[in-house]
Wavefront OBJ file of the C-alpha trace (Angstrom):
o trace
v 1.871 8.952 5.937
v -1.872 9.478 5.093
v -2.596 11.101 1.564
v 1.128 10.024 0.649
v 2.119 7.912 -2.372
v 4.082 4.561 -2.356
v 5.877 2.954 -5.075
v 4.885 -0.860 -4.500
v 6.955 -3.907 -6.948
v 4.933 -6.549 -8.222
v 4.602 -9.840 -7.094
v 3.931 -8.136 -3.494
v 1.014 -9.745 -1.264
v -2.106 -7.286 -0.696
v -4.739 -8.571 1.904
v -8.358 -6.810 2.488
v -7.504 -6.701 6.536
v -4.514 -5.930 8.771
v -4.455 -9.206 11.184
v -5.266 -12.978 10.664
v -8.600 -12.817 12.181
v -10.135 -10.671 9.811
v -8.705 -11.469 6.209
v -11.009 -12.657 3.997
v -9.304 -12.226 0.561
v -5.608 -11.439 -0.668
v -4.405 -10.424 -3.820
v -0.707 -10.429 -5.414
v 0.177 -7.297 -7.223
v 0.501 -8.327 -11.176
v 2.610 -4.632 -11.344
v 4.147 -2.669 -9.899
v 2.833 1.053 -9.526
v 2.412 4.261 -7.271
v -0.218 3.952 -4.571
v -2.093 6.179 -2.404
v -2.074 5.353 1.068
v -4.965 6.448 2.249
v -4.533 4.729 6.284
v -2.387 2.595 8.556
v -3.299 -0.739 10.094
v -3.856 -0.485 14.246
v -0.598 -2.119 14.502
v 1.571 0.509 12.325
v 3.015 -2.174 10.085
v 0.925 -1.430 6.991
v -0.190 0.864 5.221
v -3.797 0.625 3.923
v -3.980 1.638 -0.003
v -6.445 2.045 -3.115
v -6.377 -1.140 -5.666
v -8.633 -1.727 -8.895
v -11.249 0.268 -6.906
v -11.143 -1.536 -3.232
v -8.779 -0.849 0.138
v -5.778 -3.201 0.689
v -3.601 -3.636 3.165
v 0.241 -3.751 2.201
v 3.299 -4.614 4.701
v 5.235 -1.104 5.121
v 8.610 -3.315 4.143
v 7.364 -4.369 0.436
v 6.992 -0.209 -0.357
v 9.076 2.432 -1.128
v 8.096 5.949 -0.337
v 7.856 8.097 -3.377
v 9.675 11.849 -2.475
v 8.666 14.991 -3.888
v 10.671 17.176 -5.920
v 11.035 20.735 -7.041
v 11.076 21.223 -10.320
v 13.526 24.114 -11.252
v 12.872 25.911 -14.439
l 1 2 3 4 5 6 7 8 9 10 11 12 13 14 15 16 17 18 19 20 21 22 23 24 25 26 27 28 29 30 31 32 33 34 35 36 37 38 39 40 41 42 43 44 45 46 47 48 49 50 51 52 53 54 55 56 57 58 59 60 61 62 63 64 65 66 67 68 69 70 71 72 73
């Protein structure tokens, strides 16, 4: 899912690590927006994303996977 873009709501919980024992900060979303994931926690359950300029951590379940499409002309 690497290099792929998520559409994540707002109001969603972002946290600067992937287990209990090493977050140090959390942030809610104020909107929602397209993300790039750029890794995956050790676990698999999140995906690990770019937000005002820092890598967040974001439960797989709160995002929506945004599909390409051809564009006919």
């Amino acid at each position: 899912m690497q290099n792929s873009l998520v559409y994540i709501p707002s109001s969603v919980l972002l946290k600067n690590g992937y287990s209990e024992a090493n977050i140090t900060n959390v942030q809610i979303l104020s909107k929602p927006g397209v993300f790039l994931v750029v890794g995956e926690s050790k676990e698999k359950n999140s995906y690990r994303i770019f937000y005002k300029g820092k890598k967040w951590y974001v439960a797989k379940k709160d995002t929506f996977t945004v599909e390409k499409r051809k564009i006919k002309q």
